[in-house]
N, C-alpha and C positions, 0 to 999 in steps of 0.2 A: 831544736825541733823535738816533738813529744816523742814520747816511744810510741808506736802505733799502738799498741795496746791500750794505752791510757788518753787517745783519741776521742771524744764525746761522738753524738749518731751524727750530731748537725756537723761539725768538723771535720770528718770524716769523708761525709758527702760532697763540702764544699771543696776538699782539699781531691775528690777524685774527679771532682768537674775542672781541675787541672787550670786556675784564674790566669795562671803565665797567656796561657795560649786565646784568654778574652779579649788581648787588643785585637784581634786579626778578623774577630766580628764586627767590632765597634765600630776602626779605621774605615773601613769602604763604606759604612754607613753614611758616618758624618761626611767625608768624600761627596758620594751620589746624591745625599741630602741638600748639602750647601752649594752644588752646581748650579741648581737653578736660580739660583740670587743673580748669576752671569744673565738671566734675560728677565732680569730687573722686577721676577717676580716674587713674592714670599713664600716663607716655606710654610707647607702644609703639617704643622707639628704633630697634630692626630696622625696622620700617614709615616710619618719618621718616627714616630716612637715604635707603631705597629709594625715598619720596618727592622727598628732597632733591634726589636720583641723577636720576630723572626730569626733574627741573623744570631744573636744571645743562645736563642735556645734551639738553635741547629747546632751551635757550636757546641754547645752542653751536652746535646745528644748523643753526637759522633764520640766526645770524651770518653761518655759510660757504654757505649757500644763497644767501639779499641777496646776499653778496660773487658770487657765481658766476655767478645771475642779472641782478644787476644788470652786471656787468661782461662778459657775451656782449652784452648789450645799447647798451652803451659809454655808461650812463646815469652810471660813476663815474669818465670818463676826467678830468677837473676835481673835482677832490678837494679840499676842507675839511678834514673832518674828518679821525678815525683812519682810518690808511691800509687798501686794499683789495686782497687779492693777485692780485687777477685783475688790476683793474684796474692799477695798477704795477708789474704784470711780475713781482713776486718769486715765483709760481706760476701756473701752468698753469692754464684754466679748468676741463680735466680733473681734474685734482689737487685742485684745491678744491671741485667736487662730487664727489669721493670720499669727499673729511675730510666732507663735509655727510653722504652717507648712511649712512660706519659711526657717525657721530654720532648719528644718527635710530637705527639698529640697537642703538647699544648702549642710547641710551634704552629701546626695545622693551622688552629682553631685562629690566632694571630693570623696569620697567612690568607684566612680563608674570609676572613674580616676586611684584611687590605683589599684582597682581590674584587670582592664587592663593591667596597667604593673606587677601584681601579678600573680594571681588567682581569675576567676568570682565565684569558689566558694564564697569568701566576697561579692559577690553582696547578696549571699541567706543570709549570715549572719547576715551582713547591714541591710535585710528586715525584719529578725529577731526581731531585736533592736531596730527597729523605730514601731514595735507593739509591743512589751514590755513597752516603753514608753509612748507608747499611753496610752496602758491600762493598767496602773500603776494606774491613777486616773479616766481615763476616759475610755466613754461606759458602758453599762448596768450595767456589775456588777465587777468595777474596783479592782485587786487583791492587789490593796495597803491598801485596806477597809479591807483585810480579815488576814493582817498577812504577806505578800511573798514579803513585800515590801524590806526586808534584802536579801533576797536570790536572788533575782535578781538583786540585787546591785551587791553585791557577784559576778554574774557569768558576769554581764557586763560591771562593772567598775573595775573588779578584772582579772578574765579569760580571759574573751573575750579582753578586751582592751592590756592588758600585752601579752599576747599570740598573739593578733593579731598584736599586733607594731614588734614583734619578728619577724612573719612569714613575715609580709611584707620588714622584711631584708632577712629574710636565707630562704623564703618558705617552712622552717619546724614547725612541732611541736612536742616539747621535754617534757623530763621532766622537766629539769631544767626549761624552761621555765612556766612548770607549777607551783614550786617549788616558785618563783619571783611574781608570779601573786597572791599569796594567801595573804602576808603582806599588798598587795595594796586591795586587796577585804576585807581584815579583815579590815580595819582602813576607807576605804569607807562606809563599815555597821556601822562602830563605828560615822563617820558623821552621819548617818540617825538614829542614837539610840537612839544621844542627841535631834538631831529636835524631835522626837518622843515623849523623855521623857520630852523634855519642853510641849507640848503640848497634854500629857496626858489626864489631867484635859479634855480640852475644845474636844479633840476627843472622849472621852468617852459620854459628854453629847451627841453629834451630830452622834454616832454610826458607827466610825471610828476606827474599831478591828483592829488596830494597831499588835504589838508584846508588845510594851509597855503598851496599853490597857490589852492583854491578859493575862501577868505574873505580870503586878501590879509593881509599880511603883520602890520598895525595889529589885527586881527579875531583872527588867527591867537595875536599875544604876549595879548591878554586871555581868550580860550579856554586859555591856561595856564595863567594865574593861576586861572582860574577852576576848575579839574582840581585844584590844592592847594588850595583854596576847598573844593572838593567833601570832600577826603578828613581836611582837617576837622572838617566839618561831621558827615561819616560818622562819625570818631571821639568827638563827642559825641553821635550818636546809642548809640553803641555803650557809653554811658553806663547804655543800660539792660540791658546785660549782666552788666557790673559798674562803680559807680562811677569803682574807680580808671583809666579810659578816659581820665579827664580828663587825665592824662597829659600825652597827645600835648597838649596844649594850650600844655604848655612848647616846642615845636617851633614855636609862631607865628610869632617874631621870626627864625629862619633861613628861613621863607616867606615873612617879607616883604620880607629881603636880597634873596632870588632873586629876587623877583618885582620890585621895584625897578630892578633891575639891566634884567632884561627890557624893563620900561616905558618905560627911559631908552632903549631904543634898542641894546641888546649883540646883534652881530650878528657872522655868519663867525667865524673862528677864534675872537674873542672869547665867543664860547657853549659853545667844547668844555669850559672848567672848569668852566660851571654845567651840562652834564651830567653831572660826576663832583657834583657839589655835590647835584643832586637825587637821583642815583643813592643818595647817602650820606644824604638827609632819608628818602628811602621805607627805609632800613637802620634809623635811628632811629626812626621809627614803626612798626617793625615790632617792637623791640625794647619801646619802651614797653607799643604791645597784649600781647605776650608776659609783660610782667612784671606788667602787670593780670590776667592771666587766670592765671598760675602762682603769684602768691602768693597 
């Protein structure tokens, strides 16, 4: 890896928009996208790219927001993981909530485009999720410091994203599509459990009540396993949508590597490849639902 120093502008930027954690937009895209093939209609490609569009650069957003907020706060001065440009200097704290809010605008203007040919309800929703994001880390008293940093993954890279790539084909909302959106929330939380539990240690000194701060650190690696547990479980429910759900079920044996690996004790640096590792299980299970529901 380069030395930060010797980072280019575009490198830099791309490497703080943090790409590990871009399956977790994609996944409940394609998911919500491809559901509607189940009532033997086509997909509206214009509407799933603008969807795609959305969910990409919500997720970019949130990135350089954490990065901005977390780093005025000097919670990422002891860095683990992928690097933060606030916090190591390669940008400005200014600079970095720039890149965060034309990233939330250009979401918007996506968003505000689907909602047109949809439902303006998505505009209320859109506005939703871009103060969810915000104050995930940021503002007075950000709820990613208290604990709710999982559940709101859960309902917006899980629900909200899957259900809404759905509606913006069928303009409904079902069960089943509810049913599809829970594997993609459970295994999105299971992203944010391992950042968390890599970075226990250093949020507890700096008074970052995490989940993982809260149930300790033994509590926190079986609460993961138990999020790919979940999603599944969710997949064979999702069995009564269409059998071939059964699918993801070939995806066991790379759940139990990760999960193994967890139990033994991977900790610090050694956890940043099992979140490329999960990133890449919720990509596979997204592809599996996908190929049940489109053939």
């Amino acid at each position: 890896m380069k030395n930060v120093n010797e980072m280019s502008t575009m490198s830099k930027w791309i490497a703080g928009s943090r790409p590990r954690t871009l399956p977790a937009a994609i996944a409940p895209v394609v998911v919500g996208t491809t559901l509607i093939r189940i009532d033997a209609r086509p997909i509206n490609w214009l509407n799933a790219a603008l969807a795609l569009a959305v969910s990409l650069l919500l997720q970019i957003a949130v990135n350089y927001s954490n990065d901005y907020s977390d780093g005025i706060r000097g919670t990422d001065e002891v860095r683990v993981g992928p690097i933060r440009l606030v916090a190591s200097g390669l940008a400005s704290a200014a600079a970095v909530k720039r890149a965060a809010m034309l990233t939330f605008a250009a979401a918007s203007v996506c968003g505000a485009i689907l909602a047109y040919r949809t439902s303006l309800w998505l505009i209320l929703i859109g506005l939703i999720a871009i103060v969810a994001a915000w104050t995930y880390t940021g503002g007075r008293s950000p709820y990613g410091y208290r604990g709710f940093g999982e559940l709101s993954v859960f309902i917006f890279f899980g629900v909200v994203a899957t259900m809404g790539s759905y509606f913006a084909q069928s303009e409904k909302i079902t069960l089943h599509a509810f049913i599809a959106s829970i594997p993609m929330g459970a295994i999105s939380c299971a992203i944010l459990a391992i950042n968390n539990l890599r970075d226990l240690p250093k949020d507890a000194l700096v008074g970052k009540k995490t989940v993982a701060v809260r149930i300790g650190d033994r509590a926190a690696r079986l609460s993961f396993v138990g999020l790919l547990l979940l999603a599944h479980l969710a997949g064979v429910v999702a069995v009564a949508i269409t059998p071939r759900c059964a699918i993801t079920l070939a995806l066991l044996p790379q759940t139990y590597l990760i999960s193994t690996e967890v139990l033994r004790g991977a900790s610090g640096r050694d956890l940043i490849p099992l979140l490329g590792r999960v990133g890449k299980l919720q990509l596979y299970f997204a592809i599996g639902l996908a190929a049940a529901f489109a053939i």
